[in-house]
C-alpha positions as CSV (number, residue, x, y, z in Angstrom):
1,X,-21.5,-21.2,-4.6
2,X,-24.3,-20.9,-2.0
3,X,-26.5,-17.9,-2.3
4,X,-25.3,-15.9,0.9
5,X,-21.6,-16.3,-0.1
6,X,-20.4,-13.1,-1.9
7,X,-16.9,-12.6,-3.5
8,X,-15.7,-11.5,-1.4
9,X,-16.5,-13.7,1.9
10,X,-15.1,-16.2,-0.6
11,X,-11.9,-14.4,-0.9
12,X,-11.5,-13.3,2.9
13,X,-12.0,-17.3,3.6
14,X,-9.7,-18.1,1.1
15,X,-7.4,-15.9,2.2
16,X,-7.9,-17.5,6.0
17,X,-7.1,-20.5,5.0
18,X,-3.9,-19.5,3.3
19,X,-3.1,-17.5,6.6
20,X,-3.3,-20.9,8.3
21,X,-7.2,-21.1,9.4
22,X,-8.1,-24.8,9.7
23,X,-10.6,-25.6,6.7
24,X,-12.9,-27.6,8.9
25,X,-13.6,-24.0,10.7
26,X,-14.1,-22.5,7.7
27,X,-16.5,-25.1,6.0
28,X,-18.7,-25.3,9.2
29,X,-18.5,-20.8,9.7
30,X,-20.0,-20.9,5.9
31,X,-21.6,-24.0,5.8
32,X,-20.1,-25.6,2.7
33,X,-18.6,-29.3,2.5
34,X,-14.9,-29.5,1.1
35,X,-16.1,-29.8,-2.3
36,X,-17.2,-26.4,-2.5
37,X,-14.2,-24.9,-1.1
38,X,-12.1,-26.8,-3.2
39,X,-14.0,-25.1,-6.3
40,X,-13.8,-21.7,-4.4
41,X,-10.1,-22.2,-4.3
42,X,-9.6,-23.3,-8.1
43,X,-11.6,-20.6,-8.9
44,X,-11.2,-17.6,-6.7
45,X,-7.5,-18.9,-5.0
46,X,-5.3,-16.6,-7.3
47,X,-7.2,-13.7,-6.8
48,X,-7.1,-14.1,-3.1
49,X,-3.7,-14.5,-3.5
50,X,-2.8,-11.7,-5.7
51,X,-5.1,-9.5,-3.3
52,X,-2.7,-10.4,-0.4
53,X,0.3,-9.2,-2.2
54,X,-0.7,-6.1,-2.9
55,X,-2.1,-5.6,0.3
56,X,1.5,-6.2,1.6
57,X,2.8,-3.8,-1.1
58,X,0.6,-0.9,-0.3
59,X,1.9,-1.1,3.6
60,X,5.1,-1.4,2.8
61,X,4.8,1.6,0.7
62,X,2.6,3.7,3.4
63,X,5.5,2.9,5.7
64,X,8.1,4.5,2.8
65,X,6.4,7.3,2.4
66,X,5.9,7.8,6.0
67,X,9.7,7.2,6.4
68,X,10.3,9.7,3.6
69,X,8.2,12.4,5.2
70,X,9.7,12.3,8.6
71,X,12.8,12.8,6.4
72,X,11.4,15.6,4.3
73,X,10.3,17.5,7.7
74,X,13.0,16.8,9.8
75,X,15.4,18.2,6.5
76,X,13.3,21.3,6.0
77,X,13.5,22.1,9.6
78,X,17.1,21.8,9.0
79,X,17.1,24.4,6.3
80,X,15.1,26.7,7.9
81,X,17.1,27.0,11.1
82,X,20.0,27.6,8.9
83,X,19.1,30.1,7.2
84,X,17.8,31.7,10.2
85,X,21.1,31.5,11.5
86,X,23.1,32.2,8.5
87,X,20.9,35.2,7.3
88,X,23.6,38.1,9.2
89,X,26.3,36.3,7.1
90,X,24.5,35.9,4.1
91,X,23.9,39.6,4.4
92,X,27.3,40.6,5.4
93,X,28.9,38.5,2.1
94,X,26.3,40.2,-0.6
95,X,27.2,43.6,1.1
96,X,30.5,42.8,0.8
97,X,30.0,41.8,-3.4
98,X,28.8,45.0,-4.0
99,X,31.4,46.7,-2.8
100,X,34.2,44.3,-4.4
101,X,35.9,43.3,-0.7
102,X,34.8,39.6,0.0
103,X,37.5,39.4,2.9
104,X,36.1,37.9,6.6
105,X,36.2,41.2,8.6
C-alpha cells in the first residue's frame, strides 16, 4: 500500500472498479501497478463490497420511511378533518346516551 493511499481511497477505488471503472484509470489516478490493486482487492474487496450493500439498504430504507411518513401525514390529516366534521354528530349521539334515546332525529 503506498503511503498516500488511505482506506478508504482504497475502498472508493475498489468500489469504482466494481461499478465498472476501467482499472487502467484507476492504477494511473493512484499510481499503483496491477499488482497492488490486485492485493487491495484480496484484501480490502469484501469490505468494499459489503459497504456497497448497505449503502443500498440504507436508501432503500430512507425511501420506506419517507413513503411511510407521507402515509402517516396524509392519514392523520384524514382523521383530523373527520372528526372536525363528525364532532356535531359525535355530540348529538353522547347527548342522546345520556338520556337513553339513541334514535336518528
Amino acid at each position: 500500500m503506498k503511503p498516500s493511499a488511505t482506506p478508504a481511497k482504497i475502498i472508493e477505488s475498489i468500489q469504482e472498479f466494481y461499478n465498472g471503472k476501467e482499472p487502467e484509470i484507476i492504477y494511473a489516478e493512484l499510481d499503483i501497478n496491477k499488482e497492488c490493486f490486485d492485493t487491495w482487492i484480496r484484501d480490502f474487496g469484501t469490505i468494499a463490497n459489503e459497504l456497497m450493500e448497505l449503502r443500498d439498504e440504507n436508501e432503500k430504507l430512507r425511501l420506506m420511511f419517507t413513503n411511510l411518513s407521507l402515509v402517516n401525514q396524509s392519514l392523520r390529516s384524514s382523521l383530523d378533518s373527520l372528526t372536525r366534521s363528525d364532532s356535531k354528530l359525535i355530540d348529538l349521539l353522547i347527548e342522546k346516551r345520556k338520556t337513553g334515546n339513541l334514535r336518528y332525529p
